[in-house]
Residue frames relative to the residue before (quaternion, step in Angstrom):
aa qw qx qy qz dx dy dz
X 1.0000 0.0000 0.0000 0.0000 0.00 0.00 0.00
X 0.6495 0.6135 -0.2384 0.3808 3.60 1.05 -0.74
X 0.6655 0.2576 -0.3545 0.6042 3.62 1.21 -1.00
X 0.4469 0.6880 -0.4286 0.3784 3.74 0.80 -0.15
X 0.8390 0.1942 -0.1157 0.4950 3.44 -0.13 -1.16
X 0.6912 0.4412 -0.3997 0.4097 3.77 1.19 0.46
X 0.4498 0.6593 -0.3862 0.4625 3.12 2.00 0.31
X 0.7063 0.4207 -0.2395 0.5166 3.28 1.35 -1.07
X 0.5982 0.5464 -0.3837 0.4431 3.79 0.80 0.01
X 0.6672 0.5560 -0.1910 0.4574 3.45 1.29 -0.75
X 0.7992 0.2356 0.0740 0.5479 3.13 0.69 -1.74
X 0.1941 -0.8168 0.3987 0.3692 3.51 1.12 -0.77
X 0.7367 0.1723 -0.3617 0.5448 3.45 0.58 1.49
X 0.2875 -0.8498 0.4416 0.0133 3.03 -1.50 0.15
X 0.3319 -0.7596 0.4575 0.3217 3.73 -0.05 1.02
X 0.5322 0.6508 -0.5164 0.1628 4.04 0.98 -0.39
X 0.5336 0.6135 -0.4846 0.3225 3.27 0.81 -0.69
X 0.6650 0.6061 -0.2182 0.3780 3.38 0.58 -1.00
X 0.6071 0.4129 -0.1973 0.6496 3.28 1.06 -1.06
X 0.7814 0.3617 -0.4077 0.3039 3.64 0.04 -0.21
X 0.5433 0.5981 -0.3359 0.4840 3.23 1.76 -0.35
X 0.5023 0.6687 -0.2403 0.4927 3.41 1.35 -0.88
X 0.6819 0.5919 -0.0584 0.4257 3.51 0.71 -1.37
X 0.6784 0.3609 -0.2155 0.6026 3.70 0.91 -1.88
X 0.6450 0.5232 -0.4402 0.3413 3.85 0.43 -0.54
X 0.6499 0.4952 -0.4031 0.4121 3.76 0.77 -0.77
X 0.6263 0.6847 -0.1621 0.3356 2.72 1.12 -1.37
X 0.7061 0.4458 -0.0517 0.5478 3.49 1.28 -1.24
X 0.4751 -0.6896 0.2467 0.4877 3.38 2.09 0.49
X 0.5696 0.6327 -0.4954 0.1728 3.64 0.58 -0.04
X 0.1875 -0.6729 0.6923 0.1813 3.81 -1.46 0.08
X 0.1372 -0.8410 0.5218 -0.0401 3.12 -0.59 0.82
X 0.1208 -0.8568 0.4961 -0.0715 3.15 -0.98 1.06
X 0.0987 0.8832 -0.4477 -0.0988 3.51 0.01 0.88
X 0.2794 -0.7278 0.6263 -0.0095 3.64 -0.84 1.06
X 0.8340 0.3546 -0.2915 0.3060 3.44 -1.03 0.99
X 0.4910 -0.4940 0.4286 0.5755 4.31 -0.04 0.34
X 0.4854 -0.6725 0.5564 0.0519 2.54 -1.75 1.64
X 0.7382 -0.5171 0.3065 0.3064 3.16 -1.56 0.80
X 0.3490 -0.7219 0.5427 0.2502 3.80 -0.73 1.22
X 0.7838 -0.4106 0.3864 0.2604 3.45 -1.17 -0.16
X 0.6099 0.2223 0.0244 0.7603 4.18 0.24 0.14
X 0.6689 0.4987 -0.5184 0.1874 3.80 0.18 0.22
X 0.0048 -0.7344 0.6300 0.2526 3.63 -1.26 -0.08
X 0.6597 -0.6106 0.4375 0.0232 2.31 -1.87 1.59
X 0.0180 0.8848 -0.4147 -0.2118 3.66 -0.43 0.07
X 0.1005 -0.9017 0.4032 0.1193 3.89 0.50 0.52
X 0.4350 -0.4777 0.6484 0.4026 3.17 -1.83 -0.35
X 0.3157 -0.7524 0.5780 0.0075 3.51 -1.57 0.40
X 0.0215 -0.8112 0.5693 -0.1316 3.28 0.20 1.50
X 0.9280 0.0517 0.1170 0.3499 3.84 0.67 -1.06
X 0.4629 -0.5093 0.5472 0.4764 3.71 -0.58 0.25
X 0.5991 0.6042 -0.4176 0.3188 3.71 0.55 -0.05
X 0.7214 0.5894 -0.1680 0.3225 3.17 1.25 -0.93
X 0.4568 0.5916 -0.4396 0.4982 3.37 1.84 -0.02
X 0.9133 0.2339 -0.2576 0.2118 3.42 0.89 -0.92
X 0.1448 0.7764 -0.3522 0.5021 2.74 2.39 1.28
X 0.8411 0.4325 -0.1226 0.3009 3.09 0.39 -1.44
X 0.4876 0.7159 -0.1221 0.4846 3.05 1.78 -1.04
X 0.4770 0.7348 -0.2576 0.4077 2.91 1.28 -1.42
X 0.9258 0.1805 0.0421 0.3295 2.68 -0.56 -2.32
X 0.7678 0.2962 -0.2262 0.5212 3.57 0.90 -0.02
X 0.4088 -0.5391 0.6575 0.3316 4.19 0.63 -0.16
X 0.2895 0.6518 -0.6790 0.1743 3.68 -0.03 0.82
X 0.2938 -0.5164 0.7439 0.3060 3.26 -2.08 -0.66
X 0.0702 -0.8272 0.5566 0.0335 3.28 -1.22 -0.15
X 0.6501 -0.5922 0.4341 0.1956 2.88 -1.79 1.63
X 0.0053 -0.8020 0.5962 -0.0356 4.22 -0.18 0.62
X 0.5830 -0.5689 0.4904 0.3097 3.14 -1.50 0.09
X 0.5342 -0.6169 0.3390 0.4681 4.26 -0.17 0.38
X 0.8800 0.1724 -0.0450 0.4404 3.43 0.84 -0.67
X 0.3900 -0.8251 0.4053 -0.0529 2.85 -0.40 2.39
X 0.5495 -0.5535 0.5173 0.3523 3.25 0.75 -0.82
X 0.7942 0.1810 -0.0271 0.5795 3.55 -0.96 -0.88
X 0.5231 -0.4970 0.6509 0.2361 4.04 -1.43 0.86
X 0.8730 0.2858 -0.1818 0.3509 4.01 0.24 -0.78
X 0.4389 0.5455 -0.4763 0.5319 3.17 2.06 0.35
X 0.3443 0.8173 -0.2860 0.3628 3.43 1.10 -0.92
X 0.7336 0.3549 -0.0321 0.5786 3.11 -0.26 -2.28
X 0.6942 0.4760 -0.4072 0.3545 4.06 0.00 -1.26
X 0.6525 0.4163 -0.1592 0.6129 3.96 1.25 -1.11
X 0.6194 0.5090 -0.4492 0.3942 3.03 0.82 0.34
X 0.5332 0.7326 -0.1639 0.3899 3.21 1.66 -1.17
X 0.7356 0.3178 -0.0699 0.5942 3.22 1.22 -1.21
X 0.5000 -0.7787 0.2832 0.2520 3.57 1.18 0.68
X 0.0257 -0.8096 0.5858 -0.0256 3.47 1.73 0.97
X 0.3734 -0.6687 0.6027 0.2238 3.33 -1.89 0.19
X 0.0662 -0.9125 0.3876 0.1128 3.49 0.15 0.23
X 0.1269 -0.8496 0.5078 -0.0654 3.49 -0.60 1.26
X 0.1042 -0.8138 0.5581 0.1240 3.58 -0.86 0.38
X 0.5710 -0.7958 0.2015 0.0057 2.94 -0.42 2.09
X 0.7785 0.3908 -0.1464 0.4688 2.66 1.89 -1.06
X 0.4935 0.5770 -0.4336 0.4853 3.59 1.56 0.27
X 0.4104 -0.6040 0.6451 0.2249 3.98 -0.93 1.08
X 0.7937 0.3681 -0.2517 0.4137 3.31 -0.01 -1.46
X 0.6904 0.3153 -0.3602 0.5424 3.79 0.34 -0.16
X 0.3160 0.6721 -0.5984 0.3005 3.92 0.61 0.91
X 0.6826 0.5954 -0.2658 0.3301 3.13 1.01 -1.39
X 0.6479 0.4904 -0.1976 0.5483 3.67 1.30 -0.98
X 0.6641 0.4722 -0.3390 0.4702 3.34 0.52 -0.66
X 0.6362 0.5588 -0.2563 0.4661 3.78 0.94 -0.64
X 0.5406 0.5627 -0.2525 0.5722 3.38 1.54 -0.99
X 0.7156 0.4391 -0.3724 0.3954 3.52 0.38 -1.10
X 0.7405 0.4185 -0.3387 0.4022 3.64 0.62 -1.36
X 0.6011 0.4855 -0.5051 0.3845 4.06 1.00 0.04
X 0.4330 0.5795 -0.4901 0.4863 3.76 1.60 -0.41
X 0.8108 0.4436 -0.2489 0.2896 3.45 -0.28 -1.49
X 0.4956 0.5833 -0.3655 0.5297 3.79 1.91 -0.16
X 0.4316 0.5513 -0.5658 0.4355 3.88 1.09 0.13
X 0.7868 0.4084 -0.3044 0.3486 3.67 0.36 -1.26
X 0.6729 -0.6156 0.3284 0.2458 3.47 -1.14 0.63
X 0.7905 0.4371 -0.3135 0.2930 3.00 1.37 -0.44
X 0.6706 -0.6782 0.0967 0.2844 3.74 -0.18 0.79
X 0.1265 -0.9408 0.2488 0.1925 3.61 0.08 0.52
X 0.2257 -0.7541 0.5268 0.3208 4.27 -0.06 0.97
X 0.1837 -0.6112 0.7630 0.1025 3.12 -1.46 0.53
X 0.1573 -0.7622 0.6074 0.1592 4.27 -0.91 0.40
X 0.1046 -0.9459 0.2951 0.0848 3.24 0.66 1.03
X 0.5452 0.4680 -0.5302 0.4502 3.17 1.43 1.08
X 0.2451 -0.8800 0.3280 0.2409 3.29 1.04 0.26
X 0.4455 0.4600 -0.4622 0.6134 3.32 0.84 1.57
X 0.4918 -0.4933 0.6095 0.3787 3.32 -1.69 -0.15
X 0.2384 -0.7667 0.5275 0.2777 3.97 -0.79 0.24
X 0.5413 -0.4536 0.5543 0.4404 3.60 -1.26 -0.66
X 0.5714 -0.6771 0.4368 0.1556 3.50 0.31 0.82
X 0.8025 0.3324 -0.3821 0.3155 3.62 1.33 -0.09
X 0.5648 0.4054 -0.1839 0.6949 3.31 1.62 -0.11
X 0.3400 -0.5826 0.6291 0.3863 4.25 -1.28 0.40
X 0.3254 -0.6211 0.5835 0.4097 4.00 -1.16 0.15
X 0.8230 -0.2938 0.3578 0.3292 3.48 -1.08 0.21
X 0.3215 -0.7819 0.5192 0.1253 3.79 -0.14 0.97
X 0.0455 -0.8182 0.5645 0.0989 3.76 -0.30 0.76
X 0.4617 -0.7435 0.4650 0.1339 3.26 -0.56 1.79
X 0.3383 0.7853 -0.5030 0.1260 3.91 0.32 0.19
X 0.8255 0.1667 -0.0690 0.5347 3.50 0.31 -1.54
X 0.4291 0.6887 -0.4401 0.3846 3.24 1.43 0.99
X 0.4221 0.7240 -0.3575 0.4122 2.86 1.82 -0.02
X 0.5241 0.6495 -0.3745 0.4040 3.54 1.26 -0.69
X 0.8320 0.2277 -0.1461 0.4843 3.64 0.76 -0.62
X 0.5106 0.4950 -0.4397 0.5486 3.63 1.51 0.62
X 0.5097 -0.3649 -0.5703 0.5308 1.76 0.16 2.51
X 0.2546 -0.7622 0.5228 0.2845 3.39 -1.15 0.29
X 0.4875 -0.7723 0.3024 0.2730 3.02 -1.01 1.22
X 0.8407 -0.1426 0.1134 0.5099 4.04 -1.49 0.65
X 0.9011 0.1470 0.0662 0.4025 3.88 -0.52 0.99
X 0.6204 0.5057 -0.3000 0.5190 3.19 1.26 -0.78
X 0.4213 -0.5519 0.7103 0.1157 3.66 -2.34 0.88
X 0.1998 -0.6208 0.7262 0.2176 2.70 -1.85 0.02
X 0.0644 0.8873 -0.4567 0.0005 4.13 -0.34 -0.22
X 0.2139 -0.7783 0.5393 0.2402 3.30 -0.34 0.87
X 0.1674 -0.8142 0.5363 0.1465 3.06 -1.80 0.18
X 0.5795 -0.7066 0.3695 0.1683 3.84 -0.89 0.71
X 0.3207 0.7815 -0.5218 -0.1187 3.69 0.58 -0.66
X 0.0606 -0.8406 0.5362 -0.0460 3.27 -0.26 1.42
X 0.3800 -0.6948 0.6084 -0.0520 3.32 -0.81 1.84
X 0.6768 0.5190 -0.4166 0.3148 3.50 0.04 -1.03
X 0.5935 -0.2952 -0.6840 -0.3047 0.38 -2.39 0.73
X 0.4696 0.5492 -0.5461 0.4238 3.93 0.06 1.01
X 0.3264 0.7665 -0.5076 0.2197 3.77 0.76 0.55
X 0.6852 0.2840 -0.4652 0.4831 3.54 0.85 -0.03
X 0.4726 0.5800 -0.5189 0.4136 3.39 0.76 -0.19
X 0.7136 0.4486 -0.2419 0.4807 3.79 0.75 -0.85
X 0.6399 0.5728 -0.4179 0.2963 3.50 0.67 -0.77
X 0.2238 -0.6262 0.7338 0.1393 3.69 -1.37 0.48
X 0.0715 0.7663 -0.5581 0.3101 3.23 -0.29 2.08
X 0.8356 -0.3043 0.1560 0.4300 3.70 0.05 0.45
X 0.3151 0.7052 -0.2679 0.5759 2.87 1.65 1.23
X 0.5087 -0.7225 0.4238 0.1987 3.89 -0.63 1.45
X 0.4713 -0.7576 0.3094 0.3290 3.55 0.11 1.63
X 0.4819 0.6600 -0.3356 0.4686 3.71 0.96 -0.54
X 0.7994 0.4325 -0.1463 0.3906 3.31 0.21 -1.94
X 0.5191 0.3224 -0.2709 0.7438 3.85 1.21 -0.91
X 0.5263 0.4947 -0.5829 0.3721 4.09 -0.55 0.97
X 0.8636 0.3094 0.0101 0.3979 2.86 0.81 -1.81
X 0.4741 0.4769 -0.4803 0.5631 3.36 1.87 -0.24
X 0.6719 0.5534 -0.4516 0.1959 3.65 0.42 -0.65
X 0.5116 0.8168 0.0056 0.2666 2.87 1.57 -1.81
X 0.5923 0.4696 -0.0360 0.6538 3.10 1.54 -2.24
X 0.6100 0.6524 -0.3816 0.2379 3.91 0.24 -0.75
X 0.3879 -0.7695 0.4110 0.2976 3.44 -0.12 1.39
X 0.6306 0.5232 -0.2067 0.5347 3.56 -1.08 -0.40
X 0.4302 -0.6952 0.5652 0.1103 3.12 -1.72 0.66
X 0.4372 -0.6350 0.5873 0.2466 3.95 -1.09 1.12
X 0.0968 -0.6473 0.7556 -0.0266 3.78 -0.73 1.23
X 0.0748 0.7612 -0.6416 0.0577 3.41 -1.03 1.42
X 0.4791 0.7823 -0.3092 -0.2506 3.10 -1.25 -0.23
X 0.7481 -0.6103 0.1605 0.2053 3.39 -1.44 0.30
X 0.5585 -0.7090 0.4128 0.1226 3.28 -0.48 1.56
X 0.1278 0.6766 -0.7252 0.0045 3.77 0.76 0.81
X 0.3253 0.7377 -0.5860 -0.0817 3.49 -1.78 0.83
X 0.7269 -0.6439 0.0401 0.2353 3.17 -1.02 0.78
X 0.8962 -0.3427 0.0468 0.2776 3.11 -1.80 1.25
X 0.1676 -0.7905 0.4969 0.3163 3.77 -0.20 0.26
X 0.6962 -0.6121 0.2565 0.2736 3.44 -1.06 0.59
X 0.5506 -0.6042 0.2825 0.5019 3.42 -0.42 0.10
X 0.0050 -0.8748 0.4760 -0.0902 3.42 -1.03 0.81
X 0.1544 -0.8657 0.4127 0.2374 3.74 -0.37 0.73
X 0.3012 0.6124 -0.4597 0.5683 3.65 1.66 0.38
X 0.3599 -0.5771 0.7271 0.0937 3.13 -1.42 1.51
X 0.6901 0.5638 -0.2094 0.4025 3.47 0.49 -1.08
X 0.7321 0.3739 -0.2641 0.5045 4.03 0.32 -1.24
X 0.5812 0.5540 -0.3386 0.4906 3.45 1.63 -0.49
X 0.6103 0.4446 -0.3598 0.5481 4.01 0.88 -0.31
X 0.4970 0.6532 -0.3953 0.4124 3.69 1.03 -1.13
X 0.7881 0.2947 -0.1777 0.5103 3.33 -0.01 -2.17
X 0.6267 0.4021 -0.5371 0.3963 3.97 -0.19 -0.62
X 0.6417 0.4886 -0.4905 0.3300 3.91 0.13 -0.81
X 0.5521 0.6139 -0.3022 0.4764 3.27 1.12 -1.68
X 0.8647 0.2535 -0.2116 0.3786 3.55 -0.42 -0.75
X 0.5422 0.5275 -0.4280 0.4946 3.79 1.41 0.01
X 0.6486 0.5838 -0.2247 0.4336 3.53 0.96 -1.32
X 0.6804 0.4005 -0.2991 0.5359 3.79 1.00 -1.24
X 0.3328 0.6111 -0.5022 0.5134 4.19 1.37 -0.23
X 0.7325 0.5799 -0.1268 0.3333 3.40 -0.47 -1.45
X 0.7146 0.5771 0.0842 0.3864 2.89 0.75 -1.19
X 0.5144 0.5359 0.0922 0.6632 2.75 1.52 -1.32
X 0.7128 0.2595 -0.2552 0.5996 3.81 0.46 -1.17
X 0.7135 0.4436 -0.4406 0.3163 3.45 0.03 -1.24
X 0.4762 0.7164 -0.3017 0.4112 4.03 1.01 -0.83
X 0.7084 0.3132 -0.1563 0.6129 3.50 0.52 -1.54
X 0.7390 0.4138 -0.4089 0.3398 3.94 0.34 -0.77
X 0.8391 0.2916 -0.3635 0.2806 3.60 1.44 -0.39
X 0.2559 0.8008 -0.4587 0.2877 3.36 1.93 1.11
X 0.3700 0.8530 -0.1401 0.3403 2.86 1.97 -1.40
């Protein structure tokens, strides 16, 4: 926290966030691998969601930020997502869709990249849930400069073992946590979807092209 908040007092940012996200993943047993053209500038990512793991997966491999729900829990998860300049939305308010969409085309000025998990849940790791095309609106059109990009997080083949699926957020910590052996993941950088002013054909084609990823891995891992 110290070389952190004297980077941002000095210079007015700070690479720690990164590094600490970079850090909790080894730490949290992961290896990470990323595969595919890295993340331009002004882009937002769009993933699948399998785990509380994947923020510090994802983070990892690309220096993102990220789109979250408003209410984390814990006061120092808070502050920690705060650090890394999370956006924070609240899924269940219609009328505050419009603002919240506004914000994430503001936060596409800055360079650093932003995931959105557009099912906005963890899934069950064997099927994607249903992409929900709202704050996708932010990039239907996308605004001066700005990407879209799917993303993979490929787990397999131990993805239900990883998934956080109707399971007591504690209990899928520590079962994860406790798990001998290292968690060999990795990320599916692939390429940019086209421009588009459908919020919707834009949730369609990213699922489509995360799901046929996947798909793809799980194929070659059980030719293996």
């Amino acid at each position: 926290m110290v070389p952190h908040l004297t980077s941002k007092l000095i210079w007015g940012r700070s690479t720690w966030p990164y590094k600490f996200l970079r850090s909790a993943a080894h730490i949290a047993g992961a290896d990470v691998r990323t595969v595919g053209p890295k993340p331009k500038p002004h882009t937002l990512l769009v993933a699948n969601h399998i785990s509380w793991m994947d923020i510090l997966v994802l983070g990892r491999a690309t220096g993102c930020t990220f789109v979250s729900k408003d209410k984390l829990g814990h006061s120092l998860i808070h502050w920690l997502a705060d650090q890394n300049r999370t956006i924070y939305v609240d899924r269940t308010s219609r009328k505050a869709a419009e603002n919240q969409v506004q914000t994430i085309r503001d936060a596409l000025r800055r360079r650093q990249p932003i995931a959105l998990f557009p099912e906005g849940t963890t899934g069950p790791a064997d099927h994607l849930l249903p992409f929900r095309s709202t704050l996708l609106a932010a990039v239907a059109p996308p605004p001066n400069g700005a990407f879209v990009q799917p993303v993979a997080i490929d787990y397999r083949p131990i993805e239900k073992e990883i998934s956080w699926f109707h399971e007591p957020p504690m209990h899928n910590v520590l079962r994860i946590l406790g798990r001998a052996g290292r968690i060999q993941v990795t990320v599916r950088l692939l390429e940019q979807l086209p421009y588009s002013e459908d919020r919707k054909a834009l949730a369609k084609l990213a699922q489509e092209r995360i799901a046929a990823a996947l798909f793809a891995s799980s194929s070659n891992t059980h030719r293996l």
